[in-house]
C-alpha positions in Angstrom: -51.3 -59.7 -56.7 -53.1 -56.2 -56.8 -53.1 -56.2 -53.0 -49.5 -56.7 -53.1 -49.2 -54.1 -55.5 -51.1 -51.3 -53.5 -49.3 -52.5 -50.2 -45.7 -51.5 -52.0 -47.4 -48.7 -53.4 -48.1 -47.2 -50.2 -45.4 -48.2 -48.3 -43.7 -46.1 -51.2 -45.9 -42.9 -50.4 -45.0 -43.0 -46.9 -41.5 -43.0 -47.2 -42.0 -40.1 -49.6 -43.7 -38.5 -47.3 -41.1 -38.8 -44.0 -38.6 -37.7 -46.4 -40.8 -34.9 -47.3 -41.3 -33.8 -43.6 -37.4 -34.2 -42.8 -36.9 -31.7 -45.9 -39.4 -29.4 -44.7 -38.0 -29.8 -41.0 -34.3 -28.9 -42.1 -35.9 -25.9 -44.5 -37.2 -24.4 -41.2 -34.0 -24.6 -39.1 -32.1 -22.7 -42.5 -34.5 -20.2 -42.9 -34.6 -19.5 -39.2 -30.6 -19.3 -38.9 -31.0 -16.9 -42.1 -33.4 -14.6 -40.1 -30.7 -14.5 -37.5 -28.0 -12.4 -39.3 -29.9 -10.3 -41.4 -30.2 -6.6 -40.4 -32.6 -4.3 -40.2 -35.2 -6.8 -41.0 -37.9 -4.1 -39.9 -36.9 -1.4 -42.4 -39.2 1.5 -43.6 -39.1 3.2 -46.7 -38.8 6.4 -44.1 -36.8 6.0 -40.7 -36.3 8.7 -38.8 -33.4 9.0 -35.9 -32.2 10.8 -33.0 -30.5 13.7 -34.3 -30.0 16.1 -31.0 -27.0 17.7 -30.1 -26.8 15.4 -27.1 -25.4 12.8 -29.4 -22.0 15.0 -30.0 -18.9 13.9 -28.0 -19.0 16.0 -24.7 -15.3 16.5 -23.0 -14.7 15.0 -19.3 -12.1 15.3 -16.9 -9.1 13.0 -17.9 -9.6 13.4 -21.5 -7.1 14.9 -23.7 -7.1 17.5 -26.4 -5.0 19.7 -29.0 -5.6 23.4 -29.3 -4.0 25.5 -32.7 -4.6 29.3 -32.6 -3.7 30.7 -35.8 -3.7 34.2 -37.1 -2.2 36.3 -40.4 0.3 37.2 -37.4 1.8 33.8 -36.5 4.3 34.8 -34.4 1.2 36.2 -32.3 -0.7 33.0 -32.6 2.8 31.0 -31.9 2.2 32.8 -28.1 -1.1 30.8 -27.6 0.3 27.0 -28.6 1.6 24.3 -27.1 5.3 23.3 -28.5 5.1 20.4 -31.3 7.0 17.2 -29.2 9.2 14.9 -30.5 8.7 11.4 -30.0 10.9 8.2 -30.3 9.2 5.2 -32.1 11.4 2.8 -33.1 15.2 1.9 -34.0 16.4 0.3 -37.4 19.4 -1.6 -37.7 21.9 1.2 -37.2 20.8 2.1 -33.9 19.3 5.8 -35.4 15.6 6.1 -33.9 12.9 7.0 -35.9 10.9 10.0 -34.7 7.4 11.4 -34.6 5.9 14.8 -33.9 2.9 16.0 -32.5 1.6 19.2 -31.1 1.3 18.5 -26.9 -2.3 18.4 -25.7 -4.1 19.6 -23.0 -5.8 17.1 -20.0 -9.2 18.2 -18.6 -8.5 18.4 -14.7 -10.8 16.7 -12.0 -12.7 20.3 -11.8 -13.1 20.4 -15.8 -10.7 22.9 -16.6 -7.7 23.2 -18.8 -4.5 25.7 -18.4 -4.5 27.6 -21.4 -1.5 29.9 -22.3 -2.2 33.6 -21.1 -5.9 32.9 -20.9 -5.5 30.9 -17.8 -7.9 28.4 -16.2 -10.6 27.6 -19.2 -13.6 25.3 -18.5 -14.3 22.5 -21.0 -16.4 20.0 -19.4 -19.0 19.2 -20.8 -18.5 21.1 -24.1 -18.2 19.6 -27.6 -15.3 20.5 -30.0 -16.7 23.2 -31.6 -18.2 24.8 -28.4 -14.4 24.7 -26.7 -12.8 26.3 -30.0 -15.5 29.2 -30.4 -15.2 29.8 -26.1 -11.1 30.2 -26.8 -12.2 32.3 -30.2 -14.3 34.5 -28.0 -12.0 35.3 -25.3 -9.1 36.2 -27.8 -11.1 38.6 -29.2 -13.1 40.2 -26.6 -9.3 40.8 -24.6 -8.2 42.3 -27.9 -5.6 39.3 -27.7 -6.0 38.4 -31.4 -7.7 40.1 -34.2 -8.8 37.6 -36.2 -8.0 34.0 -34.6 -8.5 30.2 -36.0 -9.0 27.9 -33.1 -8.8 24.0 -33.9 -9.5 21.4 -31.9 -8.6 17.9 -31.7 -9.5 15.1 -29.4 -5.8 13.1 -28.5 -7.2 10.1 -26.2 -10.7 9.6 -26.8 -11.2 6.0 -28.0 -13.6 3.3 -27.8 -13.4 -0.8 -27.3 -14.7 -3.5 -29.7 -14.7 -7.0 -28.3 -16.4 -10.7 -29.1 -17.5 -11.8 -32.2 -16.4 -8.9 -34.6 -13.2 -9.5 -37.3 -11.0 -6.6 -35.6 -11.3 -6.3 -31.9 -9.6 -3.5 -30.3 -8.8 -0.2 -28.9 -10.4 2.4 -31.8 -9.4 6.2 -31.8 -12.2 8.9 -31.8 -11.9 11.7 -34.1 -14.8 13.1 -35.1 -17.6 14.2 -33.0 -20.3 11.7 -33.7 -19.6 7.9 -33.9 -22.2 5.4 -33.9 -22.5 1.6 -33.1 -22.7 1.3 -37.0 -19.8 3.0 -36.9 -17.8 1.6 -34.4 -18.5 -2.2 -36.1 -17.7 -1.0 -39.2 -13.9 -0.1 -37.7 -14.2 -3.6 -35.9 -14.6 -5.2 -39.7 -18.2 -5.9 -38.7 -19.5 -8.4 -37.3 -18.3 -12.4 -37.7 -20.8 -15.2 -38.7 -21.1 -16.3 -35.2 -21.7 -13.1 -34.1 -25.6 -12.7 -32.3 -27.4 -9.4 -34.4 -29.2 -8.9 -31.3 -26.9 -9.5 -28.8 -24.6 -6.4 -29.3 -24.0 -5.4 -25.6 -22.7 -1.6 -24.7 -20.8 -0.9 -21.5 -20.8 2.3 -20.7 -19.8 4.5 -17.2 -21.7 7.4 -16.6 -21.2 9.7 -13.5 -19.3 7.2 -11.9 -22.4 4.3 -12.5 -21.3 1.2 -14.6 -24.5 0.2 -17.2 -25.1 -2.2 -20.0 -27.5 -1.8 -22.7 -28.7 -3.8 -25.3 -29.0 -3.4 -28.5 -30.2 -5.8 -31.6 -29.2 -4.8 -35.2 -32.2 -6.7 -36.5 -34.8 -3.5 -36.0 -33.9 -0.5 -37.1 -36.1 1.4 -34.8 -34.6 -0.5 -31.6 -31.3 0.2 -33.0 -31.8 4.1 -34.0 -33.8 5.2 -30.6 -31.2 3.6 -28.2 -29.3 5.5 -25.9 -26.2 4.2 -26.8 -26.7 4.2 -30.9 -24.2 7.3 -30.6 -21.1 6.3 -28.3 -19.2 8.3 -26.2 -15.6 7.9 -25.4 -14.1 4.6 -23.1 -17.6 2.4 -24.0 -17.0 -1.2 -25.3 -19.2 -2.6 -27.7 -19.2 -6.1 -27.0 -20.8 -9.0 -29.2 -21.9 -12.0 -28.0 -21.4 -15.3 -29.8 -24.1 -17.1 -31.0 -25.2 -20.9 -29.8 -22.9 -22.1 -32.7 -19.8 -21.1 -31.1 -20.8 -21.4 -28.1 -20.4 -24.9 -28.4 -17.2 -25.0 -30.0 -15.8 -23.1 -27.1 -16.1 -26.6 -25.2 -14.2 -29.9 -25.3 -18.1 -31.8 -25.5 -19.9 -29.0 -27.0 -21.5 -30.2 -29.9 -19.3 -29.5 -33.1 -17.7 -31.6 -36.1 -14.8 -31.9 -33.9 -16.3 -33.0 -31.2 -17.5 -36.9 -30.2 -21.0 -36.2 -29.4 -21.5 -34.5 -32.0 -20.6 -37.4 -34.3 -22.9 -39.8 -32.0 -25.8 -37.9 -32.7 -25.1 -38.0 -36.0 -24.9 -41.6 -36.4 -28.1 -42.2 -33.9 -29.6 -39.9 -36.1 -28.7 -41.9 -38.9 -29.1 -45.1 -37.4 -33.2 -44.0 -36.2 -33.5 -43.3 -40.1 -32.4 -46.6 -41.3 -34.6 -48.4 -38.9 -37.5 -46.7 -39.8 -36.9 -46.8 -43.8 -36.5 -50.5 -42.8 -39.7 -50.7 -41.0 -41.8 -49.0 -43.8 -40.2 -51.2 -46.3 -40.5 -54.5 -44.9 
């Protein structure tokens, strides 16, 4: 009788105990899916980041810009702008269109210049938004043009892409002259749950040669010394999918919809069963 007893005991134990290590097994696979879309998992109390100049928006040939002079004598200043255009943008239901305005924009040529009124040709490549407005500033004054002139500057068709796994892909405007990664998925609506933290993949062209980098939102000193944590205008910010929906992109990948997937699942069930059987019997 007491053997009997101590045989059931322990046949007890050890199903407690493969239960145990099936808990334990599953604990792992959440915690390690849970260190998968956490960012900045590296992060300092200090973190220090590229700050150079290098990281503004530069101007290239093809890209567009506004340019307002203004001045206490406007009719003056009015000799140095563009005319404000008109566009149609839609029509109601009885037939009138609906109009926009906006001042016309300049287009940097293949050469990097831009026809300004009375100034002439006026070279931009390469210059931020601030450098293009003080050059303009500078050569109104010093040809006793304008006394005291206000140049802004606007970019018109400087954009950027966000594609994959984000909640908004899409064409985004740029108009400021720093825009991050951070930045760009913030637009985007961040990042969706199947959306791989450290498979964030930039496209960008430089100098007529096409280059990817990589960049992983997990570590913030990865993320804050790459080359492409400040974008520049026409990159795509792609984001891979993770293994998850991977799978569901396939007709057998293995998802709740799928037949394998339930298969597994009942083998899976099926090699328990047998093996609770075996320890009980």
């Amino acid at each position: 009788m007491r053997l009997k007893m101590e045989n059931k005991f322990s046949k007890k134990l050890k199903i407690r105990n493969c239960l145990f290590f099936i808990s334990v097994a599953l604990f792992t696979v959440s915690c390690s899916t849970t260190k998968d879309i956490i960012y900045f998992q590296d992060l300092q109390d200090v973190v220090t980041g590229l700050t150079s100049d290098s990281s503004q928006i530069v101007l290239r040939p093809g890209d567009k810009i506004s340019i307002i002079v203004n001045s206490k004598d406007y009719q003056l200043a009015d000799l140095f702008n563009l005319p404000i255009v008109t566009h149609r943008v839609g029509q109601n239901e009885s037939s009138s269109l609906s109009q926009s305005q906006q001042v016309s924009s300049y287009t940097v040529d293949s050469l990097g210049y831009i026809d300004f009124p009375i100034l002439g040709s006026v070279y931009v490549e390469g210059m931020t938004r601030g450098g293009v407005a003080a050059s303009i500033k500078q050569e109104l004054i010093s040809q006793n043009l304008v006394k005291d002139p206000v140049v802004t500057v606007e970019f018109a068709n400087l954009c950027f892409f966000a594609l994959g796994e984000v909640s908004k892909p899409g064409r985004y405007n740029i108009d400021r002259d720093r825009i991050t990664v951070l930045d760009a998925l913030s637009l985007a609506g961040d990042l969706t749950i199947y959306g791989r933290r450290d498979g964030i993949v930039v496209l960008r062209e430089d100098g007529g040669v096409r280059q990817a980098y990589r960049v992983d939102l997990r570590s913030v000193e990865q993320l804050f010394n790459s080359p492409v944590y400040y974008l520049r205008q026409n990159d795509v910010v792609y984001v891979e999918p993770n293994p998850v929906r991977a799978r569901q992109s396939t007709v057998n990948g293995n998802n709740v919809r799928s037949t394998s997937f339930w298969i597994s699942l009942a083998s899976l069930l099926t090699s328990v069963g047998v093996l609770v059987s075996n320890l009980i019997d």
